[in-house]
LOLUMMI-689931 format. One record per residue (C-alpha): x, y, z. Coordinates in pm, whole numbers, plus 50000, padded with zeros to 5 digits. Example, Ala and Ser with C-alpha at 12.3 -4.5 7.8 and 13.67 -1.06 7.14 Angstrom:
REM residues 2
{{51230 49550 50780}};
{{51367 49894 50714}};
//
This chain:
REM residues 442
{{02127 72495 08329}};
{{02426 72515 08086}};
{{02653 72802 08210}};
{{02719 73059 07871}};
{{02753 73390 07883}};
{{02885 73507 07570}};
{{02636 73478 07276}};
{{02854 73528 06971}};
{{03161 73276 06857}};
{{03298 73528 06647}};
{{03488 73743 06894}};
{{03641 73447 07007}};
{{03764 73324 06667}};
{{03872 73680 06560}};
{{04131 73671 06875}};
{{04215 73340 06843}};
{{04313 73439 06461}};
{{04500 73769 06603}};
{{04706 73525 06821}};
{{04797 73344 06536}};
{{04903 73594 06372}};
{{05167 73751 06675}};
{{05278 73371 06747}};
{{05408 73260 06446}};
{{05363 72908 06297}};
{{05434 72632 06475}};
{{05327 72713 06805}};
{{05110 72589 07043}};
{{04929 72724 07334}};
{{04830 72520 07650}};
{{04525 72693 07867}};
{{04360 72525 08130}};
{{04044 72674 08283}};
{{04115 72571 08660}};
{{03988 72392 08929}};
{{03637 72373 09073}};
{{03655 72359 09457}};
{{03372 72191 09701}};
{{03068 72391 09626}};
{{03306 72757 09615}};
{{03177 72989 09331}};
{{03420 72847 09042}};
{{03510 73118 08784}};
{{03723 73051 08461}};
{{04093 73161 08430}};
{{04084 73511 08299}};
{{04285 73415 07915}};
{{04093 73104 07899}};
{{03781 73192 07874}};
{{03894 73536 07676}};
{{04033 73312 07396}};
{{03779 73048 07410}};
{{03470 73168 07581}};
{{03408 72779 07731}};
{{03330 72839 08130}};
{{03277 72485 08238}};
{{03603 72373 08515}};
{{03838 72111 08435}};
{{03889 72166 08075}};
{{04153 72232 07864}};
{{04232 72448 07533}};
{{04486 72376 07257}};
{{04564 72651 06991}};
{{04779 72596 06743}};
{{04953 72846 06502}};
{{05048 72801 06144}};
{{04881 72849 05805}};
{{04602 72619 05905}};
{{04558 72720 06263}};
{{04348 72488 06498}};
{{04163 72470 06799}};
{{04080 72204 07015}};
{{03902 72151 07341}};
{{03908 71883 07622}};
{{03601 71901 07844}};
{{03443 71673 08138}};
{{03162 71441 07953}};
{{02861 71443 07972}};
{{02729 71307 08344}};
{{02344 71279 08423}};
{{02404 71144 08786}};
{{02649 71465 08845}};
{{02514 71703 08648}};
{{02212 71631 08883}};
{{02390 71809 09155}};
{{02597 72051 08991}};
{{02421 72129 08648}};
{{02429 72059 08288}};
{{02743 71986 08077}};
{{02826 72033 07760}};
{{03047 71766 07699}};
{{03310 71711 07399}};
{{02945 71733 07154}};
{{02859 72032 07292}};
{{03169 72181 07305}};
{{03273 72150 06953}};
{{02901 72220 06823}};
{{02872 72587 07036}};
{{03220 72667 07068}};
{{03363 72636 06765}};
{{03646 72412 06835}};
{{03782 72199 06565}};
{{03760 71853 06755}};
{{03662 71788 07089}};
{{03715 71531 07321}};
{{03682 71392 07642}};
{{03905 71521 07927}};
{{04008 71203 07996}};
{{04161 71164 07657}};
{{04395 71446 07751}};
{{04692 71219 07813}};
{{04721 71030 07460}};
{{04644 71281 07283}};
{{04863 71608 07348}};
{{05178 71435 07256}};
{{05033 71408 06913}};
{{04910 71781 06894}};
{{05242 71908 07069}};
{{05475 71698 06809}};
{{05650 71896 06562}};
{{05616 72224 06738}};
{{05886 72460 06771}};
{{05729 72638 07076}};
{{05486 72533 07381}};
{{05301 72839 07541}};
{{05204 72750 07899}};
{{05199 72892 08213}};
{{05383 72663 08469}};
{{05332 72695 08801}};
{{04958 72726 08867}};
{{04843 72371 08932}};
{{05124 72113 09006}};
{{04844 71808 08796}};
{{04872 71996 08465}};
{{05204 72045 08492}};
{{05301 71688 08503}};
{{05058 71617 08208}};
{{05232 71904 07963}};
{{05573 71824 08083}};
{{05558 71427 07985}};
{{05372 71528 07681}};
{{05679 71748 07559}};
{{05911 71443 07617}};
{{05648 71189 07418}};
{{05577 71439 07143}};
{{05974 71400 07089}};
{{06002 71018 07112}};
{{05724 71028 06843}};
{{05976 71206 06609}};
{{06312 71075 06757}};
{{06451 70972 06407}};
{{06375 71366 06321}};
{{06680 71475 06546}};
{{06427 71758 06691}};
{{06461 71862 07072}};
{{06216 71930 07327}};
{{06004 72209 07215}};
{{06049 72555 07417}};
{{05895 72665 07667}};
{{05746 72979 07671}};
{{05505 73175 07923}};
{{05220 73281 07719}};
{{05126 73613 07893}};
{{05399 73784 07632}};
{{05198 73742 07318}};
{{04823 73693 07545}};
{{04907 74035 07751}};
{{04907 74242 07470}};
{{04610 74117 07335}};
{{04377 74137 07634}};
{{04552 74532 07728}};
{{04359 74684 07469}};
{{03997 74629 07463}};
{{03802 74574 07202}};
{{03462 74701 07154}};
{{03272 74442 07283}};
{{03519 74487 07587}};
{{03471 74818 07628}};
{{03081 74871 07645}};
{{03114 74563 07902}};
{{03326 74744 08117}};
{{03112 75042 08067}};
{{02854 74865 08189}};
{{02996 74697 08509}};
{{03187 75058 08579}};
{{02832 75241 08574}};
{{02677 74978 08788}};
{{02963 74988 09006}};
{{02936 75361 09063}};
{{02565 75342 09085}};
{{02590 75095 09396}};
{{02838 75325 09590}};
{{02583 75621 09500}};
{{02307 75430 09672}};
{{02565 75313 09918}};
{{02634 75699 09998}};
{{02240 75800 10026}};
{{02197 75434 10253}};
{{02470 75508 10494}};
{{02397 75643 10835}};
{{02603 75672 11168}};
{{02627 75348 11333}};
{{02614 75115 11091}};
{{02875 74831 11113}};
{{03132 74832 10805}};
{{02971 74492 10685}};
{{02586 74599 10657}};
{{02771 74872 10445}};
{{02918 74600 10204}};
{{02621 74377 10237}};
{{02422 74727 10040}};
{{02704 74742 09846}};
{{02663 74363 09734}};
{{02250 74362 09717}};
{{02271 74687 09488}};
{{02574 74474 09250}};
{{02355 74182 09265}};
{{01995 74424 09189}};
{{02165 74540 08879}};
{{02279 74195 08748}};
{{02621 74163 08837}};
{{02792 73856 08858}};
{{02950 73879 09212}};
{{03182 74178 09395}};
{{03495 74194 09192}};
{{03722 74164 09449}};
{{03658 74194 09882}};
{{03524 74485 09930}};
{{03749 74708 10135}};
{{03473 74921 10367}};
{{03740 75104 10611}};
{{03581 75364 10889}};
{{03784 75595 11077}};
{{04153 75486 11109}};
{{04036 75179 10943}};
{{04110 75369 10661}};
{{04469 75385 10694}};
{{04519 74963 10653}};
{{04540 74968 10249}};
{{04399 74613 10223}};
{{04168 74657 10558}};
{{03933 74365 10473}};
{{03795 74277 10857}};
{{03477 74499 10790}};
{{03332 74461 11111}};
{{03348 74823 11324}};
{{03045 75005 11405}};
{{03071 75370 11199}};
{{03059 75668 11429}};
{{02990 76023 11344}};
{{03283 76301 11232}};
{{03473 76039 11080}};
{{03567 75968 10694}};
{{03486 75621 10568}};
{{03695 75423 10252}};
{{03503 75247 10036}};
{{03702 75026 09793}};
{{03451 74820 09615}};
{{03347 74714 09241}};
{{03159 74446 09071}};
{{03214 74197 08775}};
{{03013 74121 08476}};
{{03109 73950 08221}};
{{03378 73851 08372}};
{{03538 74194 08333}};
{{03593 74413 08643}};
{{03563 74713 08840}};
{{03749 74945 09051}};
{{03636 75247 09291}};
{{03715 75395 09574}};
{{03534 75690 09764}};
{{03580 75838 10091}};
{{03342 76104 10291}};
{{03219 76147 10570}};
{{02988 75897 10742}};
{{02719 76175 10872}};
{{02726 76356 10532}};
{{02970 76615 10638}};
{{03322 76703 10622}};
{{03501 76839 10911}};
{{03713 77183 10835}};
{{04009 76969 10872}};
{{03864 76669 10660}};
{{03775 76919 10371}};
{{04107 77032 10362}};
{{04286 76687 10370}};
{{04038 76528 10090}};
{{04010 76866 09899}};
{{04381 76831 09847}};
{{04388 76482 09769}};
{{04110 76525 09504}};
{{04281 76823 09357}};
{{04574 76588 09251}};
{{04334 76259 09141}};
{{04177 76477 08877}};
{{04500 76621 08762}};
{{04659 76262 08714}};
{{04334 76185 08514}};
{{04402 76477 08266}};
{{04726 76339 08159}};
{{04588 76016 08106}};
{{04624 75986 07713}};
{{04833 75804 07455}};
{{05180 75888 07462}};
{{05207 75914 07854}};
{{05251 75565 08083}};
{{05206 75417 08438}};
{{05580 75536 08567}};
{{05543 75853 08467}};
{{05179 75921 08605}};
{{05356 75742 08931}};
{{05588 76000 08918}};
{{05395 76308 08895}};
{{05136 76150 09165}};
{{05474 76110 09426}};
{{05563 76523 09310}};
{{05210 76628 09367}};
{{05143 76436 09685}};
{{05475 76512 09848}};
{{05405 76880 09798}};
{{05040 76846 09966}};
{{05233 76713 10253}};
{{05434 76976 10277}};
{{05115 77171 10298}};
{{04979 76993 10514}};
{{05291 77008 10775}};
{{05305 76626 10761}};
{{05643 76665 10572}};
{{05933 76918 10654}};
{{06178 76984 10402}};
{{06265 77058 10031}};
{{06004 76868 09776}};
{{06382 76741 09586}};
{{06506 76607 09888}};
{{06178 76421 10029}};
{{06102 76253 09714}};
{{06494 76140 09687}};
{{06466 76041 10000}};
{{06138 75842 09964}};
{{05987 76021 10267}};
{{05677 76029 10086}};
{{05631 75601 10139}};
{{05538 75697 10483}};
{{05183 75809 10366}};
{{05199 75740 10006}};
{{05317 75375 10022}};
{{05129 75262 09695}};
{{05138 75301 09330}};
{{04859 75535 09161}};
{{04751 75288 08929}};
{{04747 74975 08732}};
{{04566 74809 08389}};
{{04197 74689 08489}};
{{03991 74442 08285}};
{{03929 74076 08320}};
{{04098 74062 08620}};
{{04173 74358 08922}};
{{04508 74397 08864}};
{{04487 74332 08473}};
{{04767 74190 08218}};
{{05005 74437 08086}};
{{05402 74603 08148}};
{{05411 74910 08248}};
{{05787 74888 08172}};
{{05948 74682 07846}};
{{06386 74652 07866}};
{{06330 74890 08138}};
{{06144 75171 07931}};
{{05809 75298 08020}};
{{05510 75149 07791}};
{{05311 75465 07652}};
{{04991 75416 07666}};
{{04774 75301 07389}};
{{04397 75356 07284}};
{{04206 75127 07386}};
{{04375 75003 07745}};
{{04191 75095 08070}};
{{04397 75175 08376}};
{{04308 75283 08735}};
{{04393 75637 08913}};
{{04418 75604 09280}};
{{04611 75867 09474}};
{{04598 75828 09844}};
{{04715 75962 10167}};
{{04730 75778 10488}};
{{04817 75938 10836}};
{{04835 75646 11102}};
{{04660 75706 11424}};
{{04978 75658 11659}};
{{05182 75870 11424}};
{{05347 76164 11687}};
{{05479 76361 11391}};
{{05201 76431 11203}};
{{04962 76710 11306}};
{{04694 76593 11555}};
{{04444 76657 11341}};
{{04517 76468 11017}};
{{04615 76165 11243}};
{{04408 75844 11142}};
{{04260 76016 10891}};
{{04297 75759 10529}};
{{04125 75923 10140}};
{{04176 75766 09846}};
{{03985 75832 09560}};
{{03966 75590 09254}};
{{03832 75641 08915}};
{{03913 75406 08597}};
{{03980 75542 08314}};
{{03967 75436 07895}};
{{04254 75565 07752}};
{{04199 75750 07365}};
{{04427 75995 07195}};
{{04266 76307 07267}};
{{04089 76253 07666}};
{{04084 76041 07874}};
{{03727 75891 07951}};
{{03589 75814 08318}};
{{03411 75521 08274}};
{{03319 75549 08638}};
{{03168 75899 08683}};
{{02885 75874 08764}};
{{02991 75782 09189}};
{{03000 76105 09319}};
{{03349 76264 09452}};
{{03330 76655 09464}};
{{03253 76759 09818}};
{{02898 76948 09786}};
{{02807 76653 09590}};
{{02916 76392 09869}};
{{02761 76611 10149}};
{{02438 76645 09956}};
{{02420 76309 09881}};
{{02554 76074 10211}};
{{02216 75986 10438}};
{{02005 76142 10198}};
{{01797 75827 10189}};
{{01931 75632 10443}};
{{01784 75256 10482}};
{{01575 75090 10741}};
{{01788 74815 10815}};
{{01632 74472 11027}};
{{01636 74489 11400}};
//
């Protein structure tokens, strides 16, 4: 079956016809879709298919700018003995017929043909670097296009990466963008909801991610978004723990850092509670206190503010609930001049979500924060880690890991949590966790 997930060709042509109109004439961009490895799930680079909407592997996109913009696609050909195995093509027909593209050709016409669509062009947008192959074909393109034209006296064309003019494009969502990342938020928090009522003491961290994945998958996901991180007891304190494969006992917290795509557009949450439904005195203190600051950050998530700043107030806030917690000792000046926060704040609070986890976008421009804009969705994820071998800390709070994630569409007047629905307040959690917990296999 033809892969195509994306039903109209419009909101491709209206952001091809936006990049146009940030480029300039005479430019040209260069996208490859990537690589399809022996029978791995292959998905499409992230500006690729957001410019084009073509999904296939091994193909190659052409814009170029000017008063008569145009757009052309190289794509595998059509195949029966292959496409027995691995599906249905489209081939250059195809592509040009359902995709809109202004000529389409075989990939193996790449080669001869890009130094005639590069010649003449002041710039070249492409992003070196990713797969050595493509590299060599763009590079001896740029030095043919110029032989075609050496009686012009023109040199090579520039070089240019083409996340500065794609970046800002795909850091504010559109509409379409934003009910599908409504969508894949909502499922996302439903799954850690059932998640929360499935869990039970004794489960192993990976039968928690395998309900995490079968409730993605129920709801029509695509795949996780990302590993799931599923971190019990001092597990919790690794940032990127990713082994998944302890046995959950009861009176301890467990991180869940999990989200789905769809639509090629991502998800991000993280919840911690209690793996037996119910916080400890000491837990309720530690997470109340962590929560407390995670919905304040959220408030002041509106247009005007930016990423360094929310870092900034996340490192004040934090420091001062270790202080209250008698993890720190000292003035709140002095510890966060001193960076003795990094010890259990080690991370940054947030970053721009979309088509990929950790989304296009600066957070600073000529060393000046970028204020936010309508439209861009970013991630708020404060988090306190106490290591289990840590002498200094209070014996209590020791191994003890809670970060709680939310992501969040920024507007001018409040910010909105497109993932609200996963429970975080603490009678919530408590009356939710093993309130319907599964009957797993024996």
């Amino acid at each position: 079956m033809i892969i195509k997930t994306f039903n109209s060709l419009d909101i491709f042509k209206k952001r091809r016809e936006k990049l146009n109109s940030l480029a300039g004439p005479d430019c040209v961009f260069i996208l490859f879709s990537g690589e399809e490895g022996h029978l791995a799930p292959f998905r499409t680079q992230s500006s690729f298919v957001y410019l084009t909407g073509f999904e296939e592997p091994e193909a190659c996109a052409i814009i170029k700018t000017g008063k008569k913009p145009e757009f052309f696609l190289f794509v595998r050909d059509r195949d029966p003995a292959l496409e027995l195995w691995d599906g249905e093509r489209f081939g250059p027909l195809g592509a040009k017929k359902d995709f809109g593209a202004d000529q389409a050709f075989s990939l193996k016409e790449l080669h001869n043909e890009l130094p005639q669509l590069l010649r003449g062009q002041s710039s070249i947008f492409y992003s070196m670097g990713e797969y050595l192959e493509n590299d060599k074909i763009v590079f001896s393109a740029r030095k043919q296009a110029v032989a075609l034209d050496r009686r012009s006296g023109k040199s090579l064309s520039s070089l240019c990466d083409p996340n500065q003019i794609i970046s800002q494009m795909r850091v504010i969502k559109d509409s379409h963008e934003k009910a599908w990342m409504k969508d894949c938020c909502e499922l996302s928090a439903k799954a850690h909801t059932y998640a929360m009522k499935s869990i039970q003491p004794g489960m192993t961290e990976k039968q928690i991610q395998g309900i995490l994945i079968f409730s993605f998958m129920q709801q029509n996901a695509t795949t996780e978004g990302y590993t799931s991180i599923v971190a019990s007891g001092a597990n919790a304190t690794t940032l990127h723990y990713r082994a998944n494969n302890r046995k959950t006992q009861k009176n301890e917290l467990i991180l869940i850092d999990a989200g789905a795509e769809k639509n090629y557009y991502k998800a991000d949450i993280t919840r911690t509670y209690p793996v037996d439904g119910k916080f400890t005195s000491f837990q309720h203190e530690f997470y109340q206190a962590v929560l407390e600051v995670q919905k304040d950050l959220i408030h002041k998530v509106i247009v005007g503010f930016s990423l360094p700043e929310l870092q900034e107030e996340a490192i004040r806030q934090l420091t001062q609930v270790m202080i209250d917690l008698k993890l720190l000792k000292g003035k709140l000046k002095d510890l966060i001049k001193n960076k003795s926060y990094q010890k259990y704040y080690p991370h940054g609070v947030g970053h721009y979500l979309g088509l990929d986890v950790h989304d296009v976008g600066f957070s600073k421009k000529d060393d000046q924060p970028v204020p936010f804009q309508a439209g861009m969705v970013i991630t708020v994820e404060p988090g306190i880690y106490v290591p289990l071998g840590d002498q200094e800390a209070p014996k209590e709070f020791r191994g003890l890991g809670v970060r709680i994630e939310d992501d969040i569409y920024i507007t001018k007047t409040r910010p909105e949590i497109l993932t609200a629905l996963a429970p975080k307040e603490i009678k919530a959690l408590e009356a939710v966790v093993g309130s319907e917990p599964l009957r797993l296999p024996s």
